[in-house]
N, C-alpha and C positions, 0 to 999 in steps of 0.2 A: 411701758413699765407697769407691773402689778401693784395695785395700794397696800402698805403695809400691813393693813387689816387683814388682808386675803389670806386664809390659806388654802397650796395651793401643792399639789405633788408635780413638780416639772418632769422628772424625765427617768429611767428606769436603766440599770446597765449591769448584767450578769458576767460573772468571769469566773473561767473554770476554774482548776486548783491548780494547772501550770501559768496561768494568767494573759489565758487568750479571752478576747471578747469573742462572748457567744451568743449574746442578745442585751440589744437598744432601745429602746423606743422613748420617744419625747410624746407629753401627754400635754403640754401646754404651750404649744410656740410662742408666747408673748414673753412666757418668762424667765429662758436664760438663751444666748445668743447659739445660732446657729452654728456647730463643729462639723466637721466633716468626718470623714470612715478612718481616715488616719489620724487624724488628733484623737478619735475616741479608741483607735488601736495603742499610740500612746501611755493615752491616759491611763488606759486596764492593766498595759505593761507597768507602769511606772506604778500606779497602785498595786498592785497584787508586792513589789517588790519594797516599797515605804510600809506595807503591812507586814512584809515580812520581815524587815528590821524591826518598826514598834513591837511587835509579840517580845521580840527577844532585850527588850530595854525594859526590866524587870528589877525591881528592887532587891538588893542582897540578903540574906538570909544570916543574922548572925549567928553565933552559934547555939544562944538558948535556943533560938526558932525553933518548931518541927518543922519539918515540907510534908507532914501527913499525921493528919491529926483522926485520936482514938473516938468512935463511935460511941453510942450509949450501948451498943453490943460486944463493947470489947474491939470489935472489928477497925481495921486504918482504914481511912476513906483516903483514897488519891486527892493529889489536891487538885485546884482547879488550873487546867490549862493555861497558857497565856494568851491574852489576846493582843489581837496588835490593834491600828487603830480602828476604831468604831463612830466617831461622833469627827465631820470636822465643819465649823459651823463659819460663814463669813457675812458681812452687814448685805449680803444679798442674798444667799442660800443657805442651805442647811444640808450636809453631805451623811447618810446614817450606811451603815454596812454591815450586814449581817452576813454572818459567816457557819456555815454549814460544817456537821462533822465531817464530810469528805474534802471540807476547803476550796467549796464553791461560793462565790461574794456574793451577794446582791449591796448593790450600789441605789440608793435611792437621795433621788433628789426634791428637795422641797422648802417650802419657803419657812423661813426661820420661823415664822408664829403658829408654823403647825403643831399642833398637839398630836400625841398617840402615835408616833411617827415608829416605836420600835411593833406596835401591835399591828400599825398596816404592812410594815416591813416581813414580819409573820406572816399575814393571812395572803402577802402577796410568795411565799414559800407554800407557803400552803398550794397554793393553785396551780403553782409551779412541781409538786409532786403530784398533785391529782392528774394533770393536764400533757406533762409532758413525761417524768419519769415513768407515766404509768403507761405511755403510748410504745406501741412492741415495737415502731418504725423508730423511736427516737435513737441515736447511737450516741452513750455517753463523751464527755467533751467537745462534740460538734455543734453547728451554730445551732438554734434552737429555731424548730422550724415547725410550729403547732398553731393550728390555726383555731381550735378550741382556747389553746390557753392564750391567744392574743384579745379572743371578744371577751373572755371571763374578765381578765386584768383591765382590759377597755371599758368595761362594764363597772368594775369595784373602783375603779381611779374613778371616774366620769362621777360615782356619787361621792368621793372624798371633796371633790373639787367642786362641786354644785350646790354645795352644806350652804 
């Protein structure tokens, strides 16, 4: 087990917008227990589908509210989207989820004392459009099979976790 001190990015899990896993990877084997391909096939199911319930569990609107409030130009701004959930934190991990305007997850797991967990959550989107959207072999929704963006993210976790 990891000392409470540590922080620590354990493990990585991508799921399209239909809510299939389309890439895994575990960065730190000590620190959560060993799944297999169908618990994390599961899992993506069952999350993509709890995130799609929380977006829609939304506070009502009474009737002073607007749902689109007036700019300093005069102009309505749309309001903000809903999200569903983002943050699910337990005395042994810390679950953060970013979600992409096409409705692509990234799942990142890490140890509750990490700090800055939505900025690595970013810069690890980020490598993920450098690396793979930009690859002309990649075919959207399929597993993700890029061997640049495996050393880059190997490379960026490897110094999150060596801090």
């Amino acid at each position: 087990m990891i000392p409470p001190t540590c922080e620590t990015v354990f493990a990585l899990i991508i799921i399209n917008k239909a809510g299939g896993l389309i890439y895994n990877k575990t960065f730190h084997e000590a620190g959560l227990n060993k799944v297999g391909t169908n618990d994390l096939l599961v899992l993506a199911g069952t999350f993509h589908g709890v995130h799609a319930i929380t977006a829609r569990l939304n506070p009502l609107k009474t009737a002073g509210d607007r749902t689109s409030t007036a700019s300093a130009s005069g102009m309505l701004n749309r309001p903000e989207p809903p999200t569903g959930l983002e943050v699910l934190e337990s005395e042994n991990f810390r679950l953060q989820c970013f979600t992409t305007m096409t409705g692509v997850k990234f799942l990142l797991f890490t140890d509750t004392t990490q700090a800055n967990v939505d900025v690595t959550i970013r810069r690890i989107y980020d490598l993920y459009s450098d690396y793979v959207m930009k690859n002309p072999f990649y075919q959207l929704e399929m597993p993700v099979r890029c061997d640049m963006f495996d050393r880059k993210l190997l490379s960026y976790v490897r110094e999150i976790n060596n801090r």
